[in-house]
N, C-alpha and C positions, 0 to 999 in steps of 0.2 A: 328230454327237451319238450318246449312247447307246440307241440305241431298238432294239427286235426287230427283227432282220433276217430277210431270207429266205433259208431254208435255213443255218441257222446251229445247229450242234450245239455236242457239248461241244470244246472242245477239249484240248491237252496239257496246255494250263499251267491250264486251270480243272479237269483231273482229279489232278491232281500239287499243284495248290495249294490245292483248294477240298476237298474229300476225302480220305479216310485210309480204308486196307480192313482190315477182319479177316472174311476169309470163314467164313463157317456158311451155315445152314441160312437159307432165302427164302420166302415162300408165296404161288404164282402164283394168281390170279383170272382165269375165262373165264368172262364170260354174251355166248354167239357166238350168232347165229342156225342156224349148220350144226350146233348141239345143241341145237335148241327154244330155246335164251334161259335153257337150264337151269344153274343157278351149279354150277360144278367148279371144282376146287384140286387143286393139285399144291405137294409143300412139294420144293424144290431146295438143291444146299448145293453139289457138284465141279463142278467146272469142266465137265467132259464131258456131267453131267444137264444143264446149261446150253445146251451145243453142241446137244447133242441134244432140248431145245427148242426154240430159238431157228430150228435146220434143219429141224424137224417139225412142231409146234405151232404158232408163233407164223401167226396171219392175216397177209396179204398185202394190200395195195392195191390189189385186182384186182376189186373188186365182188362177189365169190365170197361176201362173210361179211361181218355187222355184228357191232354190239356191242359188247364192253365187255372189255378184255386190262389186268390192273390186276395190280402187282408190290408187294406188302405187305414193305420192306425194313424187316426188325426189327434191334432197338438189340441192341447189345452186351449180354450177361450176359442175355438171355431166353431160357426154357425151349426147348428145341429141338423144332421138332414132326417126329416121325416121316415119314420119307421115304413120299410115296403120288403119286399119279398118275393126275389127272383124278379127284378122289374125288370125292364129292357134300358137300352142305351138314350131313348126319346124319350124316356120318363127324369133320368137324368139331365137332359137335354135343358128341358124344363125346368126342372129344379133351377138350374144355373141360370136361364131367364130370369126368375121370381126374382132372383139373388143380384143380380143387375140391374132390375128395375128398382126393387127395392133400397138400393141402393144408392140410384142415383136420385130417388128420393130422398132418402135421407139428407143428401145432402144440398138437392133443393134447399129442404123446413131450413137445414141449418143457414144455410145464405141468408134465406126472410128472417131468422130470427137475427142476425145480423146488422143484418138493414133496420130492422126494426129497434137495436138500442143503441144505431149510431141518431135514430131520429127522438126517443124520449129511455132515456137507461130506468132502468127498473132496478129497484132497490134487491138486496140479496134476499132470501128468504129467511125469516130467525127460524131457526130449529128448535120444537119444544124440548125440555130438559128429559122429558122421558124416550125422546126420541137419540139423546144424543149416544148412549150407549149404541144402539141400531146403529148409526153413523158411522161408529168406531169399527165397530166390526166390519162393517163394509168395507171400509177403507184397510182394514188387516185381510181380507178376503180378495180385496183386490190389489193385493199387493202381493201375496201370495200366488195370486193368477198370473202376473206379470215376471215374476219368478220362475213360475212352472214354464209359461213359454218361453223362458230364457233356455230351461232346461227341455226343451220338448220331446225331441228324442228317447231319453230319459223314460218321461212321463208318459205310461202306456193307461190306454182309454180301457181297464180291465180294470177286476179284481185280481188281489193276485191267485186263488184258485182258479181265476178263468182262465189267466194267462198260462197258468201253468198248463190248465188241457188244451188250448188254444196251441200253447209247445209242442205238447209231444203228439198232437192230430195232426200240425204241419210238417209235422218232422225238423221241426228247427235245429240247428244243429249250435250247439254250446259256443261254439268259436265267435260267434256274433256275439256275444258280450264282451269278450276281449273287442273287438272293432268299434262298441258305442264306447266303451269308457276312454278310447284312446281319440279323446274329444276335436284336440286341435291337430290330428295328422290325419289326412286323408288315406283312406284304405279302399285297394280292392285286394281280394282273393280271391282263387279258384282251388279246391281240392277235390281228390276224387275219395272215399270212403265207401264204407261200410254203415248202410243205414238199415233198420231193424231187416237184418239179413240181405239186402239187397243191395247193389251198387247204388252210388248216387255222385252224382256232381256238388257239389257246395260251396254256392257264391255268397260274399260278404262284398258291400261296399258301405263306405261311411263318407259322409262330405264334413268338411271342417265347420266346427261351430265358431268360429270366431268371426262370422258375420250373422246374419239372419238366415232362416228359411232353412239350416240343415236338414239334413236325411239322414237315416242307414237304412238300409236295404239287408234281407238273408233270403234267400233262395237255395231251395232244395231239389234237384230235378233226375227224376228216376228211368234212366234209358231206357228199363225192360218193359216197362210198360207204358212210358211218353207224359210222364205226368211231373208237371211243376209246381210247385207250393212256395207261395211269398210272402213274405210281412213288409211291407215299407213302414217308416218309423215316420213320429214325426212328421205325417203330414196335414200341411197345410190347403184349405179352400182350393186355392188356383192349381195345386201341386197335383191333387185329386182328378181337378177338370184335365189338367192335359195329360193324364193317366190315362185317364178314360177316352179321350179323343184319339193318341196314339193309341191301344188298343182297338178303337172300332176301327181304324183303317188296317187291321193287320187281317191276313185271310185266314180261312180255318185252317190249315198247317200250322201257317206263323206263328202261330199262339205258342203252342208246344217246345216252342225255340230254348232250349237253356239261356241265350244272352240276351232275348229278347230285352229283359226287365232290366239288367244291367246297361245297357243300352241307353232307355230311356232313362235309368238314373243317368246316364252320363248325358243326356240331352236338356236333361232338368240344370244341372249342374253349368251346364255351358250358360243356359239363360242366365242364371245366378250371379256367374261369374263375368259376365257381358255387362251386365246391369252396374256391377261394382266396379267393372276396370273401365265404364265411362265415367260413371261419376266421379271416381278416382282422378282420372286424368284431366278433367273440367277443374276440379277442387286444386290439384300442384300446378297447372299452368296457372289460374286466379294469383295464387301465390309467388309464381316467377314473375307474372309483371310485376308484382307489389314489392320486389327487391329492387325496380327500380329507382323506388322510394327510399332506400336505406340510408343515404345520405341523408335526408329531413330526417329517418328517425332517430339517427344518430343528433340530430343538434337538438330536435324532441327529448330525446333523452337527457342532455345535456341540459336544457334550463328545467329542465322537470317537471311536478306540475301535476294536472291532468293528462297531456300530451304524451309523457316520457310512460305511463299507466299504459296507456292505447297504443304505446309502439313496444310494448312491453308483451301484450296481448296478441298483438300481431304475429309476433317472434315465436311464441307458443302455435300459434295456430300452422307454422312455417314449418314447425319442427314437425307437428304431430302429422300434416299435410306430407311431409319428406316420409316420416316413421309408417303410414297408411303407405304408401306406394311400396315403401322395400318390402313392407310386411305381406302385402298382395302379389310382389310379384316373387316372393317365394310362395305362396300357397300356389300359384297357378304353376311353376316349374315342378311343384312336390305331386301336385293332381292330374299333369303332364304326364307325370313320372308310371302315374296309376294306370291313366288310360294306353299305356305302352305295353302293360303288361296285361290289358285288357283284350289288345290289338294281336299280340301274340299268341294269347288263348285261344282267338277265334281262329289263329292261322294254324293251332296246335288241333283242335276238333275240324279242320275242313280235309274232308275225304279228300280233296284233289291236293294236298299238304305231303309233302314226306314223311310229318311229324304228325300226323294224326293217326288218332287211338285209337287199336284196332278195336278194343271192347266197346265203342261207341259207336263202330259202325255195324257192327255182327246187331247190336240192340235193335238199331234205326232200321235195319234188313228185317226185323221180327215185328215191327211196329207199323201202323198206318203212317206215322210221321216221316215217313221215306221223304218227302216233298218237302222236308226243313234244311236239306241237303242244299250249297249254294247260298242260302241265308249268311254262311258265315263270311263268304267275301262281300257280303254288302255291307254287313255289319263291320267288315274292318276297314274297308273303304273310306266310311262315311266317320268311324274313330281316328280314323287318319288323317280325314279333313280335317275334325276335332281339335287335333292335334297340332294340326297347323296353324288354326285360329289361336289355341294357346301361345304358339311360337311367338305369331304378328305379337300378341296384347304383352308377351313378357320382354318382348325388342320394347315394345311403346312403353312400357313402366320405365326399363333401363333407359329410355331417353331421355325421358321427363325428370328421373333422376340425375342423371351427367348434368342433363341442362341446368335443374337448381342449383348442383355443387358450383356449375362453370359461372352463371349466372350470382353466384355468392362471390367465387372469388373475385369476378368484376366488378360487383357495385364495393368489393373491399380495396379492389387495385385501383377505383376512382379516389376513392376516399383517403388512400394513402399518398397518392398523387396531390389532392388538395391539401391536403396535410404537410407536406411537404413544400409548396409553395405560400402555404401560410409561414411557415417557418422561415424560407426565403426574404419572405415580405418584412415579418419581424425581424429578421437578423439584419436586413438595410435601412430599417426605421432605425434602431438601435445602435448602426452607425454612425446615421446622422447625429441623432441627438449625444452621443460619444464625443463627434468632431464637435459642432457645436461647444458642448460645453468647453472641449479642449482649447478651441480658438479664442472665446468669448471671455469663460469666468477666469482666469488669471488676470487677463488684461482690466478688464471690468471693477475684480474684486480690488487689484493695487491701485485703480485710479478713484474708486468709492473709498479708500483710506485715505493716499494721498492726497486727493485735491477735497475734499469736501471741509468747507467751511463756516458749517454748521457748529463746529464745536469750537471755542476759544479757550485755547490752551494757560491764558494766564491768570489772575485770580481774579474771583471775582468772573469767572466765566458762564456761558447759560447757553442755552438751545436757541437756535431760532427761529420765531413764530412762523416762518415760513418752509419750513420741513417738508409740510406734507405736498409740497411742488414733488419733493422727489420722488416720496408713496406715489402718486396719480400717474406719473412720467414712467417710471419703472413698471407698474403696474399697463399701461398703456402698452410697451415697447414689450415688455412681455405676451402679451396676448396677441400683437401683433405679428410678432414671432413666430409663436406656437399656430396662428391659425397659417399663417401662408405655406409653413409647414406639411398641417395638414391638410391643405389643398392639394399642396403639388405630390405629395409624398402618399396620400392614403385616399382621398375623394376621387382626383383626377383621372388616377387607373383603376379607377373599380366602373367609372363609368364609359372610360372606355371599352373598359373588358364586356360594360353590358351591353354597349351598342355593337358590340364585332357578335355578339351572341345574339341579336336580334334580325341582322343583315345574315347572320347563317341561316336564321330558321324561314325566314325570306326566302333565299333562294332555293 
């Protein structure tokens, strides 16, 4: 079967078939105890600054050093951060100033530029013909780039030889490739193995790519000697800053924590998933008032047009609006489902647990990390609040859903309702004019044969020039007819219907 092995890294065909490189820039995380448990960063991009980690930097399995060796792999098309080396947390700090100010610069220019072609437009620019190739390219390069950050997880900021020693110095353990390729389910795991000789814990989590900003996360954490190793995938600028932010507020213990980083994936993920189940729930309520339009777009529809196009448009947008909510609030029941077993875990490693492992705590008794003890019921605390929040957001999708379905079959049960006293209205026009003809045209047609003296029956007979008294008369008494008909029959009560409709909205 397929379950985590011992000692089982990545291999060829999971680096060749589960991943795609465009190397840039990296940004390594140390909170070691051989520097106080102090947070430093190094941002990496050649192959060689890698070497030359990986041969000097990186901690050893030798009980020399605990803590916390965490590799921040950012998505394709992010700001590159300046090359530095063992910075601190205030150098970072900075960096993310630049990157705000910067920012909010840019989008000054863009406002003035703006303003500036709503007041004289400026013609496009011609491209010379030896430029248009350049052009082209550009535009398959950056199309390619929007791609990659479709796939960003995916897309690891290595070569793939770096990656590979990048694997096997963190101790990665192969099972994370099964969790990125399994794109649109949420995973977490915990296993306990065998890593090159040594016990280890081995956490996977993966967030669903069918929105923006995924993750996956692998963590490897060695009790005999306190030392955690991470790769986060796929991330993003902002993903990075409150990385970094939760890590400076953890104490030198807390670093050490096995769930520590599972953790903040699951704090990342909560953001994410907050961000979408409001926008979500703004975007199908917009849509439930606009069913109680369905009557217009039904009569829209019906003379056609432009009109019957835009209610046509609408109806799409209704649907895909209804298909976004079910589809969200199964990811948040399925990622619900994750953090349960995340919750569990921490109640499975808490010494104060009946279910906790005795080979975790004989390790933690041999390690300085004694002081990570207790961590685990905060940590399941605060996923259990987690957990709640998901509850409330999957009650409010299931609302919003009931309420469109309820909300459809009313604006259908008005419409069948007025359909039905159209039919009413028609079937009592249609008797009148039924009676009518029954009372009138017999009597009518046998006295236009009998009495009309227009035609002289003996020889030598002719028409007479006085006829068209009858056309004009007939014609008169007919429209006469037909209109007081339509007065009392089809004008009369449509205007009273709209004045009882008027005196309603009155009161």
């Amino acid at each position: 079967m397929d379950w985590a092995r011992d000692n089982f890294g990545l291999s060829d065909d999971n680096l060749n078939a589960v991943f795609t490189y465009m190397p840039r820039d990296s940004i390594v995380v140390q909170i070691l105890s051989g520097h106080k448990f102090k947070l430093e960063y190094s941002s990496l991009g050649s192959d060689s600054q890698w070497n030359d980690w990986l041969s000097k930097d990186l901690p050893k399995l030798d009980g020399k050093d605990s803590g916390l060796v965490l590799i921040l792999a950012k998505r394709p098309g992010e700001v590159p951060v300046p090359h530095v080396q063992n910075a601190s947390s205030n150098e970072w700090a900075r960096f993310m100033e630049s990157q705000t100010l910067g920012e909010k610069d840019r989008v000054r220019r863009e406002h003035i530029k703006a303003l500036a072609a709503l007041g004289e437009p400026k013609p496009a620019p011609i491209v010379p013909k030896e430029d248009a190739a350049d052009a082209a390219v550009d535009q398959l390069m950056a199309a390619a780039e929007r791609s990659a950050r479709r796939r960003g997880v995916r897309t690891l900021p290595f070569s793939l030889d770096t990656f590979k020693r990048v694997a096997e110095g963190m101790h990665t353990h192969g099972s994370i490739a099964r969790a990125i390729s399994q794109a649109d389910v949420p995973v977490f795991s915990a296993d306990r193995v065998e890593m090159d000789g040594k016990t280890a814990w081995v956490y996977n989590c993966r967030s669903s790519h069918a929105w923006d900003s995924d993750l996956a996360l692998s963590v490897t954490y060695f009790p005999d000697c306190g030392l955690t190793f991470a790769i986060f995938y796929g991330c993003h600028l902002s993903a990075c800053d409150e990385i970094f932010r939760r890590l400076a507020r953890m104490q030198s213990h807390e670093a050490a924590h096995p769930l520590l980083l599972p953790g903040i994936f699951a704090e990342l993920e909560y953001s994410r998933h907050k961000a979408l189940v409001d926008a979500t729930i703004i975007d199908v309520e917009s849509r439930i008032f606009e069913l109680n339009t369905l009557q217009q777009e039904s009569e829209q529809r019906r003379l056609g047009g432009v009109a019957a196009v835009d209610a046509d448009k609408k109806n799409i947008a209704k649907r895909n609006a209804w298909l976004n909510t079910t589809y969200l609030r199964n990811g948040l029941i399925s990622w619900n489902t994750q953090l349960a077993k995340m919750a569990r875990h921490a109640d499975d490693i808490n010494p104060d647990s009946d279910r906790f492992e005795a080979p975790l705590l004989k390790s933690r008794e041999q390690t300085p990390e004694r002081g990570t003890v207790g961590m685990e019921t905060k940590i399941r605390k605060r996923i259990q609040s987690i957990r709640e929040e998901y509850e409330d957001w999957t009650r409010d999708c299931t609302m919003r859903v009931d309420g469109m379905a309820m909300t459809t079959q009313w604006a259908q049960g008005e419409i069948n309702v007025e359909i039905s006293y159209d039919a009413k209205r028609d079937s009592q026009h249609m008797r009148s004019i039924a009676l009518l003809t029954m009372v009138f045209l017999p009597g009518t047609f046998l006295a236009s044969v009998f009495s009309m003296s227009f035609f002289d029956w003996k020889e030598g007979a002719s028409v007479s020039s006085y006829i068209w008294i009858y056309f004009v008369i007939a014609i008169f008494m007919t429209l006469l007819v037909i209109g007081l008909w339509w007065y009392w029959i089809v004008y009369r009560p449509s205007k009273i219907h709209t004045w009882e409709e008027v005196e309603g909205e009155d009161v």
